[in-house]
Every structure is written in C-alpha cells, then in structure tokens.
mmCIF file as Biopython writes it, N, C-alpha, C and O atoms, coordinates in Angstrom:
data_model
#
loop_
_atom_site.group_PDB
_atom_site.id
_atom_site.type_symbol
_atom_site.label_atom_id
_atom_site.label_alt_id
_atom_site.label_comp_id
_atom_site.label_asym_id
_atom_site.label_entity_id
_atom_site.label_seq_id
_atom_site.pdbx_PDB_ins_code
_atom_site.Cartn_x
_atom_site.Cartn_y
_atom_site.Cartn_z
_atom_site.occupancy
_atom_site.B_iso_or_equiv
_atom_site.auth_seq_id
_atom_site.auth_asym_id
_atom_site.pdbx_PDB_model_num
ATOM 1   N N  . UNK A ? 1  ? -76.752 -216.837 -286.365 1.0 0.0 1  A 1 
ATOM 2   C CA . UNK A ? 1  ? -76.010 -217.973 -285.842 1.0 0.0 1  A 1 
ATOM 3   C C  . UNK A ? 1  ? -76.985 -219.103 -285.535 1.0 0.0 1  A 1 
ATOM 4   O O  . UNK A ? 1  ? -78.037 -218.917 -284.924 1.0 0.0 1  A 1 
ATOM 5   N N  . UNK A ? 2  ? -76.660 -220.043 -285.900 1.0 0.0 2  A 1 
ATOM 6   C CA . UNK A ? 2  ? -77.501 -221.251 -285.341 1.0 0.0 2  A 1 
ATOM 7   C C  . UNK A ? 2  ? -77.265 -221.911 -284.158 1.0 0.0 2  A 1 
ATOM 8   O O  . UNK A ? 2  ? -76.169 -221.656 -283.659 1.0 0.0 2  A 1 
ATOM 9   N N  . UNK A ? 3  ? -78.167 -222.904 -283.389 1.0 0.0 3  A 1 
ATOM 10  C CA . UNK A ? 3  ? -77.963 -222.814 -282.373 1.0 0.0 3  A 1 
ATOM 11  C C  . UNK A ? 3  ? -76.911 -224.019 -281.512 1.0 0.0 3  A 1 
ATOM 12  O O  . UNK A ? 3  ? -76.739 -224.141 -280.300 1.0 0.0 3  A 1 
ATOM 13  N N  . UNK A ? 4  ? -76.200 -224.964 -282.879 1.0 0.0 4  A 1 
ATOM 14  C CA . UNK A ? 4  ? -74.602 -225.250 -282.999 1.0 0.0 4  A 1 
ATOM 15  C C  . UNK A ? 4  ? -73.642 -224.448 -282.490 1.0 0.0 4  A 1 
ATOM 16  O O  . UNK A ? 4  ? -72.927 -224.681 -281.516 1.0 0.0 4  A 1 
ATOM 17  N N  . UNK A ? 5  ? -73.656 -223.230 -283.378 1.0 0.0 5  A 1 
ATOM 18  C CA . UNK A ? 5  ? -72.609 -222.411 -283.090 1.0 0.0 5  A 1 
ATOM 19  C C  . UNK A ? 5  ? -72.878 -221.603 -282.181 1.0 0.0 5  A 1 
ATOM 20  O O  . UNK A ? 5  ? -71.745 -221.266 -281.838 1.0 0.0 5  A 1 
ATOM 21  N N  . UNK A ? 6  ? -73.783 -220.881 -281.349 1.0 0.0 6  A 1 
ATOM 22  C CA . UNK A ? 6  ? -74.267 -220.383 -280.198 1.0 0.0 6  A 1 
ATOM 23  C C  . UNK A ? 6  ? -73.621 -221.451 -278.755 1.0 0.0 6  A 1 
ATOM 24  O O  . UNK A ? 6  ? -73.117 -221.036 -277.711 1.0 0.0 6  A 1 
ATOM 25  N N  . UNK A ? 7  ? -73.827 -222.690 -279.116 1.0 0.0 7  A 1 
ATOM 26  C CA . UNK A ? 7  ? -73.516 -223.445 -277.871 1.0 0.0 7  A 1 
ATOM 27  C C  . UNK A ? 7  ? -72.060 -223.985 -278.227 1.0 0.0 7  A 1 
ATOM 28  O O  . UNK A ? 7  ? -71.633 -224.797 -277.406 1.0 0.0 7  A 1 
ATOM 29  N N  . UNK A ? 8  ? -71.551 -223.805 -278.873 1.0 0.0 8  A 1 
ATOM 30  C CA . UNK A ? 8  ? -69.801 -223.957 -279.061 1.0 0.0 8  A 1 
ATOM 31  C C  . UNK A ? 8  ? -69.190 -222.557 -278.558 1.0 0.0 8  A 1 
ATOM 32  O O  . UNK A ? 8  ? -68.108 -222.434 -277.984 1.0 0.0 8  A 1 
ATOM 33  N N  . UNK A ? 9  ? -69.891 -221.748 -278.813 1.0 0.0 9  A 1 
ATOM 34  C CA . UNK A ? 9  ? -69.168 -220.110 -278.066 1.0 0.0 9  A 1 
ATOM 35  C C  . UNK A ? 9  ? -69.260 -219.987 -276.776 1.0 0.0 9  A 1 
ATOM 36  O O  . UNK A ? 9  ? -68.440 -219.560 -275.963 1.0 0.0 9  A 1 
ATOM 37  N N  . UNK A ? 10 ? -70.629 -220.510 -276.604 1.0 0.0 10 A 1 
ATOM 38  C CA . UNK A ? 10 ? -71.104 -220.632 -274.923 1.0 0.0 10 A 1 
ATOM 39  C C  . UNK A ? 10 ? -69.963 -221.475 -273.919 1.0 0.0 10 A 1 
ATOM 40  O O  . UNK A ? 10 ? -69.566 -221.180 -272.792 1.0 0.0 10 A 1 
ATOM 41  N N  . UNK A ? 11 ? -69.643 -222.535 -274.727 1.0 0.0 11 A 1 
ATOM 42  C CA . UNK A ? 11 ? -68.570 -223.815 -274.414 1.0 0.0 11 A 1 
ATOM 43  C C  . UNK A ? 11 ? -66.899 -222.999 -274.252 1.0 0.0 11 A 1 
ATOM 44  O O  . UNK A ? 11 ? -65.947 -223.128 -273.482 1.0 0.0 11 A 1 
ATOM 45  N N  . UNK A ? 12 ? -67.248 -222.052 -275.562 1.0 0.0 12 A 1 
ATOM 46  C CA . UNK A ? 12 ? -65.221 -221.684 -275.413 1.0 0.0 12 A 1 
ATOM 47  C C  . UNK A ? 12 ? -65.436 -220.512 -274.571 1.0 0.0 12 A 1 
ATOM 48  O O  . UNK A ? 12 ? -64.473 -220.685 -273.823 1.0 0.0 12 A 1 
ATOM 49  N N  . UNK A ? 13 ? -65.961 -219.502 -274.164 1.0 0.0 13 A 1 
ATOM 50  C CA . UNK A ? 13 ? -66.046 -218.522 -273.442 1.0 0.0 13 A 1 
ATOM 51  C C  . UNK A ? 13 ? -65.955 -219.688 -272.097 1.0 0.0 13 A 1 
ATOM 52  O O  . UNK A ? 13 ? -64.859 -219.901 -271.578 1.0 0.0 13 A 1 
ATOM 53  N N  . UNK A ? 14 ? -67.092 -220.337 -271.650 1.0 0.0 14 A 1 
ATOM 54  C CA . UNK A ? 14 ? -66.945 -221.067 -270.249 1.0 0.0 14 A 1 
ATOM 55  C C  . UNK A ? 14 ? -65.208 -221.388 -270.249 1.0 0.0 14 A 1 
ATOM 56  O O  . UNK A ? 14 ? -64.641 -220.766 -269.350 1.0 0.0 14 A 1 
ATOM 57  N N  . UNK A ? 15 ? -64.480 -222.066 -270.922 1.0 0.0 15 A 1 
ATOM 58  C CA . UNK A ? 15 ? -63.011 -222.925 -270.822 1.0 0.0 15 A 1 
ATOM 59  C C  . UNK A ? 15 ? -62.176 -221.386 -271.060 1.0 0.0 15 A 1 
ATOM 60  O O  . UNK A ? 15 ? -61.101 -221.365 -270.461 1.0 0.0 15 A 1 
ATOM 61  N N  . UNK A ? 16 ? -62.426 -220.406 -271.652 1.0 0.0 16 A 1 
ATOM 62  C CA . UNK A ? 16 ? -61.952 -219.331 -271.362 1.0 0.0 16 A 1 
ATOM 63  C C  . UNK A ? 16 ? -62.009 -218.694 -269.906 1.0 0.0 16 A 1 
ATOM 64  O O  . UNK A ? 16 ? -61.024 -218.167 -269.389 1.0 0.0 16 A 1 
ATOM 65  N N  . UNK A ? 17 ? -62.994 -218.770 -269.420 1.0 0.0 17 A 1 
ATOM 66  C CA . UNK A ? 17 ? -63.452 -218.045 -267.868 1.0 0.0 17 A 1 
ATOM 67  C C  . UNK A ? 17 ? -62.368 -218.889 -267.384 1.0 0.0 17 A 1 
ATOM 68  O O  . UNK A ? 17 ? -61.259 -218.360 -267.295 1.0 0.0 17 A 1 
ATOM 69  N N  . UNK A ? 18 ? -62.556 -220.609 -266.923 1.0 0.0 18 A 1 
ATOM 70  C CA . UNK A ? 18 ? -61.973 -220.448 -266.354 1.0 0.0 18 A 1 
ATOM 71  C C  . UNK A ? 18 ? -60.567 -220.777 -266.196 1.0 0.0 18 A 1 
ATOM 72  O O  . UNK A ? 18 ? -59.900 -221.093 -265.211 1.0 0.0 18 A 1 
ATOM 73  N N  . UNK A ? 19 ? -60.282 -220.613 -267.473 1.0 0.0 19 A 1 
ATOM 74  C CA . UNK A ? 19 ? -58.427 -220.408 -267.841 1.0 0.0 19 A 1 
ATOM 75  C C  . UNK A ? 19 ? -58.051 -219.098 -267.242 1.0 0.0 19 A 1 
ATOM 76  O O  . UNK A ? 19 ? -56.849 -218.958 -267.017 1.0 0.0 19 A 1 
ATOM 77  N N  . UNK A ? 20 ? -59.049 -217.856 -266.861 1.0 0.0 20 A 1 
ATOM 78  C CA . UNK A ? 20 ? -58.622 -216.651 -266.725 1.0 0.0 20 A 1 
ATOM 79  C C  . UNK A ? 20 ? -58.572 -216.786 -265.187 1.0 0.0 20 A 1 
ATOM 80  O O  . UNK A ? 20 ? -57.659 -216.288 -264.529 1.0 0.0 20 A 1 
ATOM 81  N N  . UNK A ? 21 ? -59.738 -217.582 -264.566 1.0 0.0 21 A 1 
ATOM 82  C CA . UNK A ? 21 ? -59.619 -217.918 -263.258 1.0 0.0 21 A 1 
ATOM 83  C C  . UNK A ? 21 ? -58.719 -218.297 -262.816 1.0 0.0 21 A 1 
ATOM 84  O O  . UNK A ? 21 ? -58.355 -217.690 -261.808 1.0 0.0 21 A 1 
ATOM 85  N N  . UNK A ? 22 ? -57.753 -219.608 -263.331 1.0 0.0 22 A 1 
ATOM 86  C CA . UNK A ? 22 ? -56.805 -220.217 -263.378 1.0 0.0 22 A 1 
ATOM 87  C C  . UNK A ? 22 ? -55.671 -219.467 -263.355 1.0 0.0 22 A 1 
ATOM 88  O O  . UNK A ? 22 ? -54.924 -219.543 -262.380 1.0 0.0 22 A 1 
ATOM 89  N N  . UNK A ? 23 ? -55.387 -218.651 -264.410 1.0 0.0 23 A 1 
ATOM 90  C CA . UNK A ? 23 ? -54.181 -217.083 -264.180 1.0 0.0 23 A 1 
ATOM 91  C C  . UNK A ? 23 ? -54.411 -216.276 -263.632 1.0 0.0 23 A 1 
ATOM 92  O O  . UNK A ? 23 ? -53.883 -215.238 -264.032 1.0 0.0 23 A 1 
ATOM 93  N N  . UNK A ? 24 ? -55.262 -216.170 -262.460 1.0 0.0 24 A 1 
ATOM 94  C CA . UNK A ? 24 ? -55.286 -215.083 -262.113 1.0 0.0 24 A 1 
ATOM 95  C C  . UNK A ? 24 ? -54.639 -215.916 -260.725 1.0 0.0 24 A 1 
ATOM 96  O O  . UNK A ? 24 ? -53.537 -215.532 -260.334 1.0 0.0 24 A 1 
ATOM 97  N N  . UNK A ? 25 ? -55.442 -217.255 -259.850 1.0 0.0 25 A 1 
ATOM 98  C CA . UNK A ? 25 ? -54.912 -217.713 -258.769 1.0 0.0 25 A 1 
ATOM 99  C C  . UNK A ? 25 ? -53.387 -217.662 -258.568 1.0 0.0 25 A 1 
ATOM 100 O O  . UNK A ? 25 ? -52.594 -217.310 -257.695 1.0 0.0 25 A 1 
ATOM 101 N N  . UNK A ? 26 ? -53.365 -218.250 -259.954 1.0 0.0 26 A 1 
ATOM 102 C CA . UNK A ? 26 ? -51.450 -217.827 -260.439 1.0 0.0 26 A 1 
ATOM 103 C C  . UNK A ? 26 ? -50.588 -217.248 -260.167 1.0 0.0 26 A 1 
ATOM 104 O O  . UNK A ? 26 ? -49.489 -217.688 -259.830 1.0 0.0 26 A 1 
ATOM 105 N N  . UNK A ? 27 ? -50.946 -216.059 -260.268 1.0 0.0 27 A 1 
ATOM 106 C CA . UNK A ? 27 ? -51.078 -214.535 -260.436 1.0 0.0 27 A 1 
ATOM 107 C C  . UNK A ? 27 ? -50.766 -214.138 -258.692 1.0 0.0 27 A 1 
ATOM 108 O O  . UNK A ? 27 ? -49.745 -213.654 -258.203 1.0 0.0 27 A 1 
ATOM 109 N N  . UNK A ? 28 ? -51.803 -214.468 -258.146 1.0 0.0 28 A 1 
ATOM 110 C CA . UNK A ? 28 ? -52.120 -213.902 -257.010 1.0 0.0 28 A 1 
ATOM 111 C C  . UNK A ? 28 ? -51.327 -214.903 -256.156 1.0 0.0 28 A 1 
ATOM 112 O O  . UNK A ? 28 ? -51.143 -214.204 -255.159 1.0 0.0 28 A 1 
ATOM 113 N N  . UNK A ? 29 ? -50.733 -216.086 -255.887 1.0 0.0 29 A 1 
ATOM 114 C CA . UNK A ? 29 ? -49.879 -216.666 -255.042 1.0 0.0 29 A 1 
ATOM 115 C C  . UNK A ? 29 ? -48.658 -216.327 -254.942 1.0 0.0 29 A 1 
ATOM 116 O O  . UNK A ? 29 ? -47.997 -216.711 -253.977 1.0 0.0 29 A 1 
ATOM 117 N N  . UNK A ? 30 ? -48.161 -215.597 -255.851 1.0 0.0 30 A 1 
ATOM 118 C CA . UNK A ? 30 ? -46.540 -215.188 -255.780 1.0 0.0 30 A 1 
ATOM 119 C C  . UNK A ? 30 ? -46.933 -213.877 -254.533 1.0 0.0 30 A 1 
ATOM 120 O O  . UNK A ? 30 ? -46.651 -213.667 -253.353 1.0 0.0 30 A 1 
ATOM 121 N N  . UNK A ? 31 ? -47.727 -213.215 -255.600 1.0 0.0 31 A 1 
ATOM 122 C CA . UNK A ? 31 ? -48.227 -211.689 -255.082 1.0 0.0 31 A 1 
ATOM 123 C C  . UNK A ? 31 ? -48.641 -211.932 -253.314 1.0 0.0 31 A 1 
ATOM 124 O O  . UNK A ? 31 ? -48.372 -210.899 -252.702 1.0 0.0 31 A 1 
ATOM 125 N N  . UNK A ? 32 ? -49.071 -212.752 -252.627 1.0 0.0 32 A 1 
ATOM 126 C CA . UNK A ? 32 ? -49.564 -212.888 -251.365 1.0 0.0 32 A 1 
ATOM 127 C C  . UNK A ? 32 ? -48.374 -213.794 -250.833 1.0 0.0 32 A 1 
ATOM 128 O O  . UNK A ? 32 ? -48.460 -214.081 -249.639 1.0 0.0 32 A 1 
ATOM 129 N N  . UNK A ? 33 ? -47.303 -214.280 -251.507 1.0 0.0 33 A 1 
ATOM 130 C CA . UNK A ? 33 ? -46.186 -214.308 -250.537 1.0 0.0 33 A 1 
ATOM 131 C C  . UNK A ? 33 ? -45.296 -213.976 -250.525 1.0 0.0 33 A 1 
ATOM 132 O O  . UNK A ? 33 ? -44.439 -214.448 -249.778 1.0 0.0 33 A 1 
ATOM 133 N N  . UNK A ? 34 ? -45.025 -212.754 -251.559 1.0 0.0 34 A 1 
ATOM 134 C CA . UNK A ? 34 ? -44.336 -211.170 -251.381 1.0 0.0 34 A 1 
ATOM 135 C C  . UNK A ? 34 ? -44.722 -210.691 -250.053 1.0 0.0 34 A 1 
ATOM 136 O O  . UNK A ? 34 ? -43.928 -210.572 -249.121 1.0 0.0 34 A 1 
ATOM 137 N N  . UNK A ? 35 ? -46.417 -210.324 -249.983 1.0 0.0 35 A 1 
ATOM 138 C CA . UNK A ? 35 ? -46.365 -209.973 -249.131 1.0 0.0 35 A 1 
ATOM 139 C C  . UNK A ? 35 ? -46.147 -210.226 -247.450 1.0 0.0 35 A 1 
ATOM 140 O O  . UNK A ? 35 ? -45.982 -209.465 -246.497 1.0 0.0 35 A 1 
ATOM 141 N N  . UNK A ? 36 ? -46.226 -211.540 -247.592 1.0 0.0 36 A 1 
ATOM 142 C CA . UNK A ? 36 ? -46.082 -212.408 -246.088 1.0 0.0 36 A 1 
ATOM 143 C C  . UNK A ? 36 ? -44.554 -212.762 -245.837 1.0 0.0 36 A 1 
ATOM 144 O O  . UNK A ? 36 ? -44.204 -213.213 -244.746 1.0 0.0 36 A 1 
ATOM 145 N N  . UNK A ? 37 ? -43.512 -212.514 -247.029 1.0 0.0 37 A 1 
ATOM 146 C CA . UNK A ? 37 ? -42.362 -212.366 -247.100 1.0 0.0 37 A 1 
ATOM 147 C C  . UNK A ? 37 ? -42.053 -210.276 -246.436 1.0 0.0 37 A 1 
ATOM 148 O O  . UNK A ? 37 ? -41.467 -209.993 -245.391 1.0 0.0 37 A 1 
ATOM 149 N N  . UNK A ? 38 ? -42.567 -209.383 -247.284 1.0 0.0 38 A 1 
ATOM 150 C CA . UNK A ? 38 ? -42.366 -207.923 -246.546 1.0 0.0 38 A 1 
ATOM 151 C C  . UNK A ? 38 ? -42.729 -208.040 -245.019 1.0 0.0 38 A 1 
ATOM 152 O O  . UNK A ? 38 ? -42.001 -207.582 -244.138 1.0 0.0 38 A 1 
ATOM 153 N N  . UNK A ? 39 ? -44.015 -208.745 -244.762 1.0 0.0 39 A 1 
ATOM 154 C CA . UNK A ? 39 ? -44.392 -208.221 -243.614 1.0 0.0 39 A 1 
ATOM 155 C C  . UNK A ? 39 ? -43.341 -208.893 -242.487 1.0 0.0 39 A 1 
ATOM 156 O O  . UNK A ? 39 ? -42.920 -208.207 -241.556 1.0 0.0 39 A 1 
ATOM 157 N N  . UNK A ? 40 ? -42.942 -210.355 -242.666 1.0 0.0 40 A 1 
ATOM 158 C CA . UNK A ? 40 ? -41.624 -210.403 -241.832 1.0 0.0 40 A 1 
ATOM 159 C C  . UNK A ? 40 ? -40.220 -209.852 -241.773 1.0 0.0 40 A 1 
ATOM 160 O O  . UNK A ? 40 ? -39.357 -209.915 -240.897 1.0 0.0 40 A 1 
ATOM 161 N N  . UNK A ? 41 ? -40.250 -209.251 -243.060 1.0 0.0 41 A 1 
ATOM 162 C CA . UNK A ? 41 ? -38.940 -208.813 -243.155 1.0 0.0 41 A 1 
ATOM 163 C C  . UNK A ? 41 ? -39.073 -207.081 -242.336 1.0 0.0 41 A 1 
ATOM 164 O O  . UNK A ? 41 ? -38.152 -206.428 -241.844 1.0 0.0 41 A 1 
ATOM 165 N N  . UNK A ? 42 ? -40.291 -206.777 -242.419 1.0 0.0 42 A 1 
ATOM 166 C CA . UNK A ? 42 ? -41.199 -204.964 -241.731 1.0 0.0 42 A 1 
ATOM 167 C C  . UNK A ? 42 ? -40.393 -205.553 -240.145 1.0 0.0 42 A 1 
ATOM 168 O O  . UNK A ? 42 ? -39.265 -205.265 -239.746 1.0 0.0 42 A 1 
ATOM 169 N N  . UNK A ? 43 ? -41.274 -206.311 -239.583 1.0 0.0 43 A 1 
ATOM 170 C CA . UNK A ? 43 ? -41.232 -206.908 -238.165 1.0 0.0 43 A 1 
ATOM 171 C C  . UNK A ? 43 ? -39.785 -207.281 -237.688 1.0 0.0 43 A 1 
ATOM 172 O O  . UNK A ? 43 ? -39.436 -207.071 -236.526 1.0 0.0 43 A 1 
ATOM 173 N N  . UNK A ? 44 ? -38.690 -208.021 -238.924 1.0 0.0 44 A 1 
ATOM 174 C CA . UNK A ? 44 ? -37.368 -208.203 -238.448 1.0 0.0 44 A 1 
ATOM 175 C C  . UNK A ? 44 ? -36.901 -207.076 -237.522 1.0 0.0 44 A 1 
ATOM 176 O O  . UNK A ? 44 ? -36.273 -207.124 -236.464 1.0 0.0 44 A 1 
ATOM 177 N N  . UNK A ? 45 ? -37.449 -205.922 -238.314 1.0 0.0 45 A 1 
ATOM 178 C CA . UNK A ? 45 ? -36.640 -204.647 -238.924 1.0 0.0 45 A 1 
ATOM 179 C C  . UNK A ? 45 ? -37.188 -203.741 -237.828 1.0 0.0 45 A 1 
ATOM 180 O O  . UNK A ? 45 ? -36.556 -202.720 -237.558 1.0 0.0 45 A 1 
ATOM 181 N N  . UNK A ? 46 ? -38.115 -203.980 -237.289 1.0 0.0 46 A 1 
ATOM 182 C CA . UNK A ? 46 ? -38.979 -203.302 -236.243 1.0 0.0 46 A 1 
ATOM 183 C C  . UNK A ? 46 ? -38.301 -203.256 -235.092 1.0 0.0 46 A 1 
ATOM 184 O O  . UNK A ? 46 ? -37.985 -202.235 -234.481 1.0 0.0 46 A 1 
ATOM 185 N N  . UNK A ? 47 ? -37.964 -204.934 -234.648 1.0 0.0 47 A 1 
ATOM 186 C CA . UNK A ? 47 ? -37.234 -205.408 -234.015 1.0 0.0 47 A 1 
ATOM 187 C C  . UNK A ? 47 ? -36.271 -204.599 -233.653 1.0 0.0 47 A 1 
ATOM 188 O O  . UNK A ? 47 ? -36.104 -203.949 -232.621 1.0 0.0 47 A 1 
ATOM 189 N N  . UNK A ? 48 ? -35.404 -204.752 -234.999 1.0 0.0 48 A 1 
ATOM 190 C CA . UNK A ? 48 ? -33.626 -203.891 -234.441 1.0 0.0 48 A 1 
ATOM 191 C C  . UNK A ? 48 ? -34.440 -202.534 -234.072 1.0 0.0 48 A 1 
ATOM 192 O O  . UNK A ? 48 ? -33.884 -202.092 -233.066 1.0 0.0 48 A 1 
ATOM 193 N N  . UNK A ? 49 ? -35.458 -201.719 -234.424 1.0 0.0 49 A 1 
ATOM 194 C CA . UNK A ? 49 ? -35.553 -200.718 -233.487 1.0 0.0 49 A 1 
ATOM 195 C C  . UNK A ? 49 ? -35.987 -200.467 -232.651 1.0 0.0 49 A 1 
ATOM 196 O O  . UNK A ? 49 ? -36.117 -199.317 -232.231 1.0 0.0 49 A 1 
ATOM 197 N N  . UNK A ? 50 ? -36.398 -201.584 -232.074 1.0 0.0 50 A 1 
ATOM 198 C CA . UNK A ? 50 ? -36.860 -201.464 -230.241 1.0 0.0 50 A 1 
ATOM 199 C C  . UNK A ? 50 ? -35.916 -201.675 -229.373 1.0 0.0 50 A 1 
ATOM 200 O O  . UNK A ? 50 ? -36.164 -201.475 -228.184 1.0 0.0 50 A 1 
ATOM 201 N N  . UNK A ? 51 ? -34.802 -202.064 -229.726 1.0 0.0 51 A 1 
ATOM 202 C CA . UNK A ? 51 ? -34.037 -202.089 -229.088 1.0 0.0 51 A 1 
ATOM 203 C C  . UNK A ? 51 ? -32.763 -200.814 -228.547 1.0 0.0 51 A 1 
ATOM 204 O O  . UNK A ? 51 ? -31.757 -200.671 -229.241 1.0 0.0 51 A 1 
ATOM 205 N N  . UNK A ? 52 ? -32.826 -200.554 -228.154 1.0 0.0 52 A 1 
ATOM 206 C CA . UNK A ? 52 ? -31.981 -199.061 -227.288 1.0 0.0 52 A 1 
ATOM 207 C C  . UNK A ? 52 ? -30.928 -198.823 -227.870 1.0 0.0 52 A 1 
ATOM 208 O O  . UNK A ? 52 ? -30.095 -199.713 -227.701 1.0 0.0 52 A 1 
ATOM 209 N N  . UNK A ? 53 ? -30.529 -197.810 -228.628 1.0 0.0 53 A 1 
ATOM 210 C CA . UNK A ? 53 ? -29.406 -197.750 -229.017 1.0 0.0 53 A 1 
ATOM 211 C C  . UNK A ? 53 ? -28.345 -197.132 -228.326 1.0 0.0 53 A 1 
ATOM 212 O O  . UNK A ? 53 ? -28.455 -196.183 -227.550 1.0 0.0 53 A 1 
ATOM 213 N N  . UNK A ? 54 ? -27.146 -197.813 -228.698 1.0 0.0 54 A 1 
ATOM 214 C CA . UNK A ? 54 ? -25.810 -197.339 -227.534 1.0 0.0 54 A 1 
ATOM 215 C C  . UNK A ? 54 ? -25.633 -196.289 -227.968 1.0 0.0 54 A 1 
ATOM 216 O O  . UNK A ? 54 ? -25.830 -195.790 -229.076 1.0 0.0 54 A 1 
ATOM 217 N N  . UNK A ? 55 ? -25.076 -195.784 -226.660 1.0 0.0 55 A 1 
ATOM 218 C CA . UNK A ? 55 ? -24.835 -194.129 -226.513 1.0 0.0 55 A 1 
ATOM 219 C C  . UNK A ? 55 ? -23.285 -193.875 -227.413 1.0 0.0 55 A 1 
ATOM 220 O O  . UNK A ? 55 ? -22.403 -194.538 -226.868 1.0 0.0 55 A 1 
ATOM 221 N N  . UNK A ? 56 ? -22.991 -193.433 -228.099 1.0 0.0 56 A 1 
ATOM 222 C CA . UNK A ? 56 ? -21.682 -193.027 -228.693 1.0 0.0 56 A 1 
ATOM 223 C C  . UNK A ? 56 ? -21.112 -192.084 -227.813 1.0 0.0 56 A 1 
ATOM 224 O O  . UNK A ? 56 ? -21.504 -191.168 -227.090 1.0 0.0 56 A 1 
ATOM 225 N N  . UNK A ? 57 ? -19.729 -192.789 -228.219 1.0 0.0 57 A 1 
ATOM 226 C CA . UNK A ? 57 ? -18.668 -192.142 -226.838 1.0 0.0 57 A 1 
ATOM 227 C C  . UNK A ? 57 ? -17.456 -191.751 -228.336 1.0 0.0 57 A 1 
ATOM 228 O O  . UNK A ? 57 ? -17.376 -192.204 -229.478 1.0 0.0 57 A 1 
ATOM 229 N N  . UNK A ? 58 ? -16.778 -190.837 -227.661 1.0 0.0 58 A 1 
ATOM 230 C CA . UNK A ? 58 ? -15.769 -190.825 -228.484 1.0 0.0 58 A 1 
ATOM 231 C C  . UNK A ? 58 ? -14.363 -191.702 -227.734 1.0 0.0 58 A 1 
ATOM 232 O O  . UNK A ? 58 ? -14.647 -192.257 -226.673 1.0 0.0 58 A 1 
ATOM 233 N N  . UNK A ? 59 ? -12.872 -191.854 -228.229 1.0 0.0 59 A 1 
ATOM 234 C CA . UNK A ? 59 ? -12.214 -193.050 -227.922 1.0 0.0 59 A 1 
ATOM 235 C C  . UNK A ? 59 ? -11.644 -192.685 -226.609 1.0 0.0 59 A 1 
ATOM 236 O O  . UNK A ? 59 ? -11.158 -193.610 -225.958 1.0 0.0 59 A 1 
ATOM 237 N N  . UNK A ? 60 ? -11.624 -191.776 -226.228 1.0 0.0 60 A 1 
ATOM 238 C CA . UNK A ? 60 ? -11.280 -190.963 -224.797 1.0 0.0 60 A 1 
ATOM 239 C C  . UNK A ? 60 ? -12.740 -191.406 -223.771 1.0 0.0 60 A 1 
ATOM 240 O O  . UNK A ? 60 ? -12.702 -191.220 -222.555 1.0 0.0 60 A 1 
ATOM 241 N N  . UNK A ? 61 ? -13.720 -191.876 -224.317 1.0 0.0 61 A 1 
ATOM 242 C CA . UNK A ? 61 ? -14.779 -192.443 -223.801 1.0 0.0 61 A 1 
ATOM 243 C C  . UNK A ? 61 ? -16.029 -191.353 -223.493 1.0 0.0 61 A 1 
ATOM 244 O O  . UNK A ? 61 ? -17.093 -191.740 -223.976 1.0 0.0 61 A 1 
ATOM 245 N N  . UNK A ? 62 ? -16.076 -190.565 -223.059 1.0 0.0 62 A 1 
ATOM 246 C CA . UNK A ? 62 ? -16.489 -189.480 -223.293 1.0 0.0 62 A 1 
ATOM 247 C C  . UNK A ? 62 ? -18.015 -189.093 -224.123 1.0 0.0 62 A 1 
ATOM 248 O O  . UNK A ? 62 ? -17.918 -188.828 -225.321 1.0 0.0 62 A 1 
ATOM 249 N N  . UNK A ? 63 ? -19.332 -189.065 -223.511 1.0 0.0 63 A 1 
ATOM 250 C CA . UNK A ? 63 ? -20.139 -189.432 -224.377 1.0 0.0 63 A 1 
ATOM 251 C C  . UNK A ? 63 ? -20.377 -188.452 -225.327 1.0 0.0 63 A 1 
ATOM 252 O O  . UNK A ? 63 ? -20.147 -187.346 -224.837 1.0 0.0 63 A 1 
ATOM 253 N N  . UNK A ? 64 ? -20.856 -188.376 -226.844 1.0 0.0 64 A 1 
ATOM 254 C CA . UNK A ? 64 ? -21.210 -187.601 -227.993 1.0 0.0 64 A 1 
ATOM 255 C C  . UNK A ? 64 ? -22.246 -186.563 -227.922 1.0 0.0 64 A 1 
ATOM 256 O O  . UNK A ? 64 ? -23.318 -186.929 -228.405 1.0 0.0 64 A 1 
ATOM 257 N N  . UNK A ? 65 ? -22.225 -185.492 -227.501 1.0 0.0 65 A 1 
ATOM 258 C CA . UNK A ? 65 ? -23.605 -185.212 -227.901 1.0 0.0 65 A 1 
ATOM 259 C C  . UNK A ? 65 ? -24.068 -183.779 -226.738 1.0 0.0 65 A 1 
ATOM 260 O O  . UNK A ? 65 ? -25.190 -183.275 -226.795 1.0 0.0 65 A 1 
#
C-alpha cells in the first residue's frame, strides 16, 4: 500500500470510530431512561406497600382470618 492509501484508511476507520461512538450514545439514552423510568415506577410501587393493609372483614363485619 502506498502511503495515499494508508492515510485514506487511517481517515475512514477515524469517521468510522466515531460514527460507532455516535450509535452507541444513541443507543445508550433510550437504555438510561428505561431505566430512570423502572426505578420510579419500583418506588411508585414500593409505596403502595408501605402502606398497611386493611384488615378483611366479611359483610357481617367480622374479621377474616
């Protein structure tokens, strides 16, 4: 190879890197607010179970259990 074509490969590999860089940030912004979307929806959900659950009665009132 001469050293034309050595520094044109050098050139498309670099604009390759960072096209791959480029899809990957891409890539990774949906993916990191999936997760910042689960982790509030974990915590909603946490929520309803800290809270005490009512005692079941049957319709005579009478508790279950």
């Amino acid at each position: 190879m001469n050293e034309q074509l050595v520094n044109a490969l050098i050139a498309a590999l670099r604009e390759q890197t960072a096209a791959q860089r480029e899809q990957t940030e891409a890539i990774n912004r949906p993916a990191e607010s999936n997760v910042a979307l689960s982790d509030v929806i974990i915590q909603s959900l946490a929520g309803d179970l800290e809270e005490a659950p009512e005692q079941q009665t049957y319709l005579s009132g009478k508790p279950r259990g």
